[in-house]
DRENPA-3360 file (N, C-alpha, C; in nm, 2 decimals, always signed):
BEGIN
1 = XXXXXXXX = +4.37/-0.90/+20.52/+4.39/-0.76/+20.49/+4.31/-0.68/+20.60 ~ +4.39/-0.57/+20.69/+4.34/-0.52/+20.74/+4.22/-0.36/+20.74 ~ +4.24/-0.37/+20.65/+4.20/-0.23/+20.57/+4.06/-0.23/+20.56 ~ +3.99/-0.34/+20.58/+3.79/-0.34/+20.56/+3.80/-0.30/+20.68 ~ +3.84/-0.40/+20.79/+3.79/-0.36/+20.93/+3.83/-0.23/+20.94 ~ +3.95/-0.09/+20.95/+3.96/+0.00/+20.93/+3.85/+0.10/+20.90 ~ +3.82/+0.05/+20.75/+3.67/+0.14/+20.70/+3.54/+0.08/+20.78 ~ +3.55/+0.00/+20.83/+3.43/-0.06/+20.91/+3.41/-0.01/+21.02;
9 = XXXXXXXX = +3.51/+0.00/+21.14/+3.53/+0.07/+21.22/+3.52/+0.24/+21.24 ~ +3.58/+0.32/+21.10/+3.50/+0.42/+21.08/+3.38/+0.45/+21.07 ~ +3.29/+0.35/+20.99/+3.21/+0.37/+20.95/+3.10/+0.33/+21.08 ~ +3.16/+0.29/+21.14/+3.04/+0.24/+21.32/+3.07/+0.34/+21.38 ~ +3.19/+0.46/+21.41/+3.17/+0.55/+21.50/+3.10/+0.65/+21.43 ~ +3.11/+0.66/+21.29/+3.02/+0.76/+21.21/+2.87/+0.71/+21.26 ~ +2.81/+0.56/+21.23/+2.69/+0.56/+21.30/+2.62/+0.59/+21.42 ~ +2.71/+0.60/+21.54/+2.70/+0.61/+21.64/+2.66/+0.77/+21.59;
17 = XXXXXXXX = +2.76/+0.81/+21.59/+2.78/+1.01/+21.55/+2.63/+1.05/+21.54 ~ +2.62/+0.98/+21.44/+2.48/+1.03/+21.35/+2.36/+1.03/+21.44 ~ +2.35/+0.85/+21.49/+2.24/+0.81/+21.58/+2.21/+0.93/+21.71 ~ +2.33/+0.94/+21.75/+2.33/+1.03/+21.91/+2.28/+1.17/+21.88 ~ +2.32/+1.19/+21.76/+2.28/+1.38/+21.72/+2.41/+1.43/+21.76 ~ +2.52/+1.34/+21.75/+2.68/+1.38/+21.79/+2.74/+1.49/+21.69 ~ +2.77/+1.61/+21.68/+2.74/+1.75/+21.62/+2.89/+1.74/+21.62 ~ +2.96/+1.74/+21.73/+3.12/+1.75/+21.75/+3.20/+1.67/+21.71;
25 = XXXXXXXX = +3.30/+1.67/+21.80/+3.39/+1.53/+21.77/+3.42/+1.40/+21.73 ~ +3.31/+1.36/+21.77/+3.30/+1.24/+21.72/+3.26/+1.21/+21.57 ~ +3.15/+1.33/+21.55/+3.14/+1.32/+21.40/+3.26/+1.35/+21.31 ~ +3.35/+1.44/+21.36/+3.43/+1.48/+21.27/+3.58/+1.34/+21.29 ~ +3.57/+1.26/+21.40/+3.65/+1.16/+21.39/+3.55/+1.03/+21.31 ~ +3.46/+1.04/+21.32/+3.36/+0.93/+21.25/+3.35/+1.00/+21.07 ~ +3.37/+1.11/+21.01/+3.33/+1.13/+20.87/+3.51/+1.10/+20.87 ~ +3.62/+1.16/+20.94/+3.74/+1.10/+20.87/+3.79/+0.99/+20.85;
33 = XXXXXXXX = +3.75/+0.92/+20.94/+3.80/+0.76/+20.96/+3.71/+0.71/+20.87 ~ +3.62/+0.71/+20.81/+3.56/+0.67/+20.69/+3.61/+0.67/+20.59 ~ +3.63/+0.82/+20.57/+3.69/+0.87/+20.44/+3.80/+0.81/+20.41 ~ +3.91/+0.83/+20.52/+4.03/+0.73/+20.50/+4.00/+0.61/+20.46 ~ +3.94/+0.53/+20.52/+3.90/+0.42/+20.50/+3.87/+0.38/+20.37 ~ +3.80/+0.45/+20.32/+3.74/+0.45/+20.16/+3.85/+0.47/+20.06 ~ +3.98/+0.59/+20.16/+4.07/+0.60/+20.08/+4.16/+0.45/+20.05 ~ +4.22/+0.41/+20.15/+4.27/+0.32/+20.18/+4.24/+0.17/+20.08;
41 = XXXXXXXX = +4.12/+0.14/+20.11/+4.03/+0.05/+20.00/+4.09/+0.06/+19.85 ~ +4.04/+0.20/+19.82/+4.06/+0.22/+19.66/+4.22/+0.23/+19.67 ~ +4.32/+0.25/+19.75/+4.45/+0.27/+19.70/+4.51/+0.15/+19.70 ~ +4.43/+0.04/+19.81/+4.51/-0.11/+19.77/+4.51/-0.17/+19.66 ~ +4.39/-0.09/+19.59/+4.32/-0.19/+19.48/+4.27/-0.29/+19.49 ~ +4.16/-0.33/+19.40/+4.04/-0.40/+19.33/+4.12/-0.56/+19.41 ~ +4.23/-0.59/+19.34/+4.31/-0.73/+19.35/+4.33/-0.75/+19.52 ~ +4.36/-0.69/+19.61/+4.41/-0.72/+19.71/+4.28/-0.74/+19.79;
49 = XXXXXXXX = +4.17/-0.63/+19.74/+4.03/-0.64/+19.85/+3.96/-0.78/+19.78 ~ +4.00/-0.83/+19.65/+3.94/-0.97/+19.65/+4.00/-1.07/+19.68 ~ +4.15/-1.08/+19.73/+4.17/-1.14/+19.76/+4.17/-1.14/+19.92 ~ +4.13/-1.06/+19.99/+4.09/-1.07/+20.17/+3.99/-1.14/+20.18 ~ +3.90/-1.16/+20.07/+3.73/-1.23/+20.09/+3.83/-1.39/+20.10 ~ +3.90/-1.42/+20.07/+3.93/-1.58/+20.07/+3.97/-1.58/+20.22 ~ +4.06/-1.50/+20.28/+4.13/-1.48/+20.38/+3.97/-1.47/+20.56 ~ +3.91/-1.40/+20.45/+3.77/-1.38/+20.59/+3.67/-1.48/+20.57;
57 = XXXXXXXX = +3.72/-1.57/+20.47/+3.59/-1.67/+20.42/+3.65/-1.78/+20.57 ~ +3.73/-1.87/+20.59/+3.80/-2.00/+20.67/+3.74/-1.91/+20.84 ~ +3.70/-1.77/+20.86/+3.70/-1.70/+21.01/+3.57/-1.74/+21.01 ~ +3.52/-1.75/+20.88/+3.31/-1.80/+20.93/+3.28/-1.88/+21.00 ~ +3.39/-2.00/+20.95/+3.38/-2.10/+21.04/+3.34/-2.13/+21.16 ~ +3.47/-2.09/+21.17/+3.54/-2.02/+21.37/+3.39/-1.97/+21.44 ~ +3.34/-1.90/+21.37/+3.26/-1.79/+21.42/+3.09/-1.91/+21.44 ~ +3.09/-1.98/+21.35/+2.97/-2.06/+21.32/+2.96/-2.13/+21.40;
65 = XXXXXXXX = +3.10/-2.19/+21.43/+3.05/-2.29/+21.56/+3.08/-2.25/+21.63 ~ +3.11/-2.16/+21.69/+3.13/-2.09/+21.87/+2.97/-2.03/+21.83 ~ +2.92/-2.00/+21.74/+2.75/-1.97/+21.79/+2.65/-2.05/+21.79 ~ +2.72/-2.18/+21.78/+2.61/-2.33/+21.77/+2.65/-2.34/+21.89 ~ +2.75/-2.37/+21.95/+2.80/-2.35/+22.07/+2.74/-2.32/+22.21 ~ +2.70/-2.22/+22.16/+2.65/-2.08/+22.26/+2.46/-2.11/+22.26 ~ +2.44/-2.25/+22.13/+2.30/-2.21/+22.08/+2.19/-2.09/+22.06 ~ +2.30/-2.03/+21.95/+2.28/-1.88/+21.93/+2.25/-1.93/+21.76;
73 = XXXXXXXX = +2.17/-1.81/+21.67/+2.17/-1.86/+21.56/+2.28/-1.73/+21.48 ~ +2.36/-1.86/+21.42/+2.47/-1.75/+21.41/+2.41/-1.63/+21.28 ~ +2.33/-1.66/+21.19/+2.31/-1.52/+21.08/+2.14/-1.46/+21.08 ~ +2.15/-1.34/+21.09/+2.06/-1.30/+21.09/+1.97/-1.23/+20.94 ~ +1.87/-1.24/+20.91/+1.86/-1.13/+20.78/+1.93/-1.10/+20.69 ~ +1.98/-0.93/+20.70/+2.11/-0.94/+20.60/+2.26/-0.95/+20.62 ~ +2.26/-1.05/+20.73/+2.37/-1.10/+20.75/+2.37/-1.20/+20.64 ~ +2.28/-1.28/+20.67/+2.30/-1.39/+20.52/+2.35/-1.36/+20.45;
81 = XXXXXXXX = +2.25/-1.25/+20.40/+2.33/-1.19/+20.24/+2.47/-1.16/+20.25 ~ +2.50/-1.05/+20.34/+2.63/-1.07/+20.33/+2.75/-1.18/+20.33 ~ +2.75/-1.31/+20.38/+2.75/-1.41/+20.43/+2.78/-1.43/+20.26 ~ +2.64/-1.49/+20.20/+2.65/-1.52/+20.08/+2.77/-1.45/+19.97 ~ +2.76/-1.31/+19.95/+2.83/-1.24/+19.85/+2.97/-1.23/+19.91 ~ +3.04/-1.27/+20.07/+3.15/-1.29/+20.06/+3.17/-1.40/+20.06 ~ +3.08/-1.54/+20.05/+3.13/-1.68/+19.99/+3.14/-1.67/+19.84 ~ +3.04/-1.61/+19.76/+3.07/-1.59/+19.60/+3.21/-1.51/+19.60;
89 = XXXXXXXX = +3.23/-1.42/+19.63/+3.34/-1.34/+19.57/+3.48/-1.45/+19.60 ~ +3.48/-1.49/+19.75/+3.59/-1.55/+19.79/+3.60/-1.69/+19.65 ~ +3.52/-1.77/+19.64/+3.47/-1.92/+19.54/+3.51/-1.83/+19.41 ~ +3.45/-1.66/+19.35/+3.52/-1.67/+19.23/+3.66/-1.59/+19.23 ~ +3.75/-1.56/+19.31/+3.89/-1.46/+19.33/+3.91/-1.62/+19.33 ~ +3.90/-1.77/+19.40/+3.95/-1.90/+19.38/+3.95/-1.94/+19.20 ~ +3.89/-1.97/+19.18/+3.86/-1.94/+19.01/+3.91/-1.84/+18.93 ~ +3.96/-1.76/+18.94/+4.05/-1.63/+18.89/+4.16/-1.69/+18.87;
97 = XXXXXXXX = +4.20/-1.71/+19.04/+4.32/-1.74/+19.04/+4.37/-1.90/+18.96 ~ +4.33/-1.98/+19.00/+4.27/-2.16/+18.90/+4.33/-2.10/+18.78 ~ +4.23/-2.00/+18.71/+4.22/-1.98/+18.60/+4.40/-1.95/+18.57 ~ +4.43/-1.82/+18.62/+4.54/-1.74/+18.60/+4.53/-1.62/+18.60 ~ +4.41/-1.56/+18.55/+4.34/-1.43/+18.58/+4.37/-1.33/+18.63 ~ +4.36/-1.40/+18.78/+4.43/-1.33/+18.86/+4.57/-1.38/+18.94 ~ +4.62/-1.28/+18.93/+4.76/-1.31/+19.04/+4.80/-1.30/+19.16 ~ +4.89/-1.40/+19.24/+4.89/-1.34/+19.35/+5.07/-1.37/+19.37;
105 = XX = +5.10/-1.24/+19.33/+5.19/-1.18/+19.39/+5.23/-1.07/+19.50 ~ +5.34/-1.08/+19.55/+5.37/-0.97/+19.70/+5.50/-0.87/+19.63;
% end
């Protein structure tokens, strides 16, 4: 699902915005592209954004070993956390689904 990275990407030129003391343009392309972003989220619904966490869980991997790789440590602070609460969510939208709970229809 592409739609996190969207609000994420807003939400980094909004930090930039803010960090610089960016008054202009950029702020006003950094508070929209957020907002959309936020819009977007809520209009896919609850079901679709749990199920992208299964879909961004198998990219950690990828990501894990190209930074053992590099002998870099791939998580930092609250990267972990994050790290953690998108393996829980992805492990229970897997269990939803198991269950029946949830559905995955197109």
């Amino acid at each position: 699902m592409i739609l996190v990275p969207y609000f994420l990407i807003g939400a980094f030129v909004l930090k930039i915005a803010i960090e610089e003391k960016n008054k202009g343009r950029l702020l006003l392309i950094g508070v929209s592209a957020t907002i959309y972003g936020l819009w977007l989220l809520y209009a896919s619904g609850l079901n679709y954004l749990l199920l992208s966490a299964i879909l961004y869980l198998p990219g950690l991997y990828f990501y894990v070993q190209a930074k053992r790789e590099q002998g870099i440590n791939p998580f930092k602070g609250r990267e972990k956390f994050g790290v953690g609460v998108l393996g829980f969510l992805a492990l229970t939208v897997m269990a939803m689904i198991w269950q029946g709970s949830l559905s995955v229809t197109f």
